[in-house]
N, C-alpha and C positions, 0 to 999 in steps of 0.2 A: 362446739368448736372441735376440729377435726385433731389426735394425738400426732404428732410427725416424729419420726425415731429416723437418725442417721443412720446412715451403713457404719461409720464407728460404733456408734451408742449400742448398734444390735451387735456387732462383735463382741462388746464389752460383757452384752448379756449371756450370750452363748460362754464364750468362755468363764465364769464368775464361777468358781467352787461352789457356792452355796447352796443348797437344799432348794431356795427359792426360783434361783434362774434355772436351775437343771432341767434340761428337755425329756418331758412326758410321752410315752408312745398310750397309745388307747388301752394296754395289755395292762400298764402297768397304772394307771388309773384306775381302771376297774379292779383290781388286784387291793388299791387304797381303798377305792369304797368297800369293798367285801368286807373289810377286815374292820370297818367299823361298828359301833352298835348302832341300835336304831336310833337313839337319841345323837349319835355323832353324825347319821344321814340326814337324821333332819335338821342339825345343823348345817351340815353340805350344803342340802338346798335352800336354806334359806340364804345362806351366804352369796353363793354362786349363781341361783337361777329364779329365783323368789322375785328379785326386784326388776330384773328385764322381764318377767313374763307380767307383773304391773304394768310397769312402763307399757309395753306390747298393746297391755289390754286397754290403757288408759289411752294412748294414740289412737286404735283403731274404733274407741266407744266415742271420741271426738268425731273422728271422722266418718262414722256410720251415723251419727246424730247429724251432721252439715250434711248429709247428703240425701237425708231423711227429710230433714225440712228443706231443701231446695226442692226436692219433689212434692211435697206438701202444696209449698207455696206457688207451684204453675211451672214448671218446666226444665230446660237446661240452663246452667249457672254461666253468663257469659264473661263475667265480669266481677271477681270481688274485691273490695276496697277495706283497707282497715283503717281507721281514724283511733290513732291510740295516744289516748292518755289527752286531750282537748276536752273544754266541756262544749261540745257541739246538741243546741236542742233534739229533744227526740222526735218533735214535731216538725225537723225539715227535712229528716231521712227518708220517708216516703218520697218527696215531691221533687230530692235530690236524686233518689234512682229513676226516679221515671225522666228527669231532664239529662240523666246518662244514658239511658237506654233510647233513647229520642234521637242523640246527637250519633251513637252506635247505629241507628239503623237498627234495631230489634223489632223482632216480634212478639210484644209484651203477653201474647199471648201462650208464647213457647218459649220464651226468651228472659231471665231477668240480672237484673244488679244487685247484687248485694252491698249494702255499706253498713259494716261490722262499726263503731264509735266505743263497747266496751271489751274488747279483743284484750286479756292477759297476755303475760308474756310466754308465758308455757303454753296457752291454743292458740297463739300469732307463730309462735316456731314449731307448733305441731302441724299446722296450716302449711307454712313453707316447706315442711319435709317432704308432704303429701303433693306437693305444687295444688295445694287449694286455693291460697291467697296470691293474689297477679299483683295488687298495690300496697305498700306503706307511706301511709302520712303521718309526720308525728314532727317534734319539737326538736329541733338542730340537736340539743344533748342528747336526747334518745335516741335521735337516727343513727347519731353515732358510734352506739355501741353494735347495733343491726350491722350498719356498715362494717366498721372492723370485721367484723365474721365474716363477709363477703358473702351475705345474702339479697345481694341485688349487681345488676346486673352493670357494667361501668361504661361510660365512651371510650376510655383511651384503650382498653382492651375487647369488647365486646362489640361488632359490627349489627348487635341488634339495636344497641341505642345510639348507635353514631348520632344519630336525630337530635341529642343533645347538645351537640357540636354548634346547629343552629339555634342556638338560644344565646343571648348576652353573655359575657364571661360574669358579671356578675349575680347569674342567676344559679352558676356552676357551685355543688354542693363537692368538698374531697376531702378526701379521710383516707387515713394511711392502713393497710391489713397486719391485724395481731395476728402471728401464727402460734398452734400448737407449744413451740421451742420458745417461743415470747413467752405464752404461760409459764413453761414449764420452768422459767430461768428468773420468773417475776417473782423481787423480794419485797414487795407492798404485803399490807396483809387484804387490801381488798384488789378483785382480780380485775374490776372495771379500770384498774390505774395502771394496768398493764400497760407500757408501751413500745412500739415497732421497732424492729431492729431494723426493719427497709423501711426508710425517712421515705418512699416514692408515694406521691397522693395522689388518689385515683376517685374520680368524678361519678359518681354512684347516683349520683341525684339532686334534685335541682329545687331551687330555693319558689316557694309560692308568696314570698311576699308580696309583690303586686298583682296575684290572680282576686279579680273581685268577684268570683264566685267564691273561690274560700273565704272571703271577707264577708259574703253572705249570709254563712252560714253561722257569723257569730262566733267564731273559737277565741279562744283566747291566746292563742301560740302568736307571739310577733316574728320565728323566723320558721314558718311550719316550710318542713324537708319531704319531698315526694319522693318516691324511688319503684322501679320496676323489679321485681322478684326473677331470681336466676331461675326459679323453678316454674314460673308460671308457665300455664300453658294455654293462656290468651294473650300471645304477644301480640298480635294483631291490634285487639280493643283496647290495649294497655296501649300501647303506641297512642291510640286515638282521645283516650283520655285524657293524657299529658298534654295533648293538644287541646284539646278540651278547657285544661284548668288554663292554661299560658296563654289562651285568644282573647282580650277581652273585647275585641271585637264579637264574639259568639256571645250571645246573653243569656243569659237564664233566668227562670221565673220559680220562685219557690212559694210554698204557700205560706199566706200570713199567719205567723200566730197570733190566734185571738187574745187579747187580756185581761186576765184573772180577779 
């Protein structure tokens, strides 16, 4: 979640006596590190640059591995899906991308869907930073933490899914946005309880209770929340999915699992 500092809050900081807010020119920084020992430099760096060139590495080895295996596995990625935190068999994931890629128009030969079912929390938002992941399905309480962050994309503000407009109002998923100044003012000690200073709720995604494809597929969420990603960059087939799950006039055929 993104820090937000007023134009007060930063005046407070420029002006503040203290050692900590004083404004550093590059002269006088490198003037600090000279004068340290070796064992105070590599305290420096561990402090200061240690843990973002991790992070760095650890985003970009997610994302060189997903792009490893889409090429692996036959082609351009047109389509990814995460199904997080459901127990959805593993045996219908195959026979569910191929009945997405089917209703897309792909060319399964150049073309595929992915459906991620055990996506973390940390490679589902290293996914969205990258615009790798185009879907989230998950369970009303955990879409709503996704939401707050305003990582998906809304009807009342976003003319990409106005589309959701056409659907029931009560298939209409909304959730209010925690900002930065929410956190930063949150006296819970855990920070999912943070909540919005702007009461406004905003339609991020939409309820698949009656999709009997996802009924299909066996989950066990009773109020599973779908949502389109701000980042993706399949808005197209993302559009057509949602259609997808919400027709049930479209059918799907998934393969049977045999029993054990």
């Amino acid at each position: 979640m993104a820090m937000h500092f007023s134009k007060e809050e930063q005046e407070k900081l420029e002006n503040d006596p203290s050692e900590l807010y004083k404004k550093r020119t590059k002269e006088t920084e490198q003037e600090e590190i000279a004068n340290l020992s070796a064992k105070g430099k590599l305290q420096q760096f561990k402090d200061y640059y240690l843990k973002g060139i991790l992070a760095a590495v650890l985003i970009i080895g997610i994302i060189v591995y997903g792009i490893r295996e889409t090429v692996v596995n036959q082609g351009r990625e047109a389509l990814y899906i995460a199904i997080q935190k459901d127990a959805i068999p593993e045996e219908y994931i195959d026979s569910f991308q191929d009945a997405v890629g089917e209703y897309l128009g792909l060319d399964p030969k150049k073309e595929i869907v992915t459906v991620n079912v055990s996506a973390t929390d940390q490679f589902l938002q290293t996914y969205f930073y990258a615009g790798r992941a185009d879907i989230l399905i998950t369970d009303e309480q955990y879409f709503e933490q996704w939401g707050q962050a305003e990582y998906f994309y809304a009807s009342d503000n976003d003319e990409e899914v106005s589309f959701y407009k056409d659907y029931d109002e009560k298939y209409h998923y909304y959730t209010t946005y925690v900002t930065g100044e929410d956190v930063r003012d949150n006296d819970k000690t855990v920070t999912k309880e943070t909540q919005a200073s702007d009461k406004t709720e905003h339609n991020c995604g939409l309820y698949l209770t009656d999709s009997e494809k996802y009924k299909q597929l066996s989950g066990a969420f009773q109020k599973p929340v779908l949502g389109i990603a701000a980042s993706t960059n399949h808005l197209e087939d993302a559009e057509k999915f949602v259609e997808f799950m919400m027709d049930n006039n479209v059918k799907m055929t998934l393969k049977e699992i045999e029993p054990s």
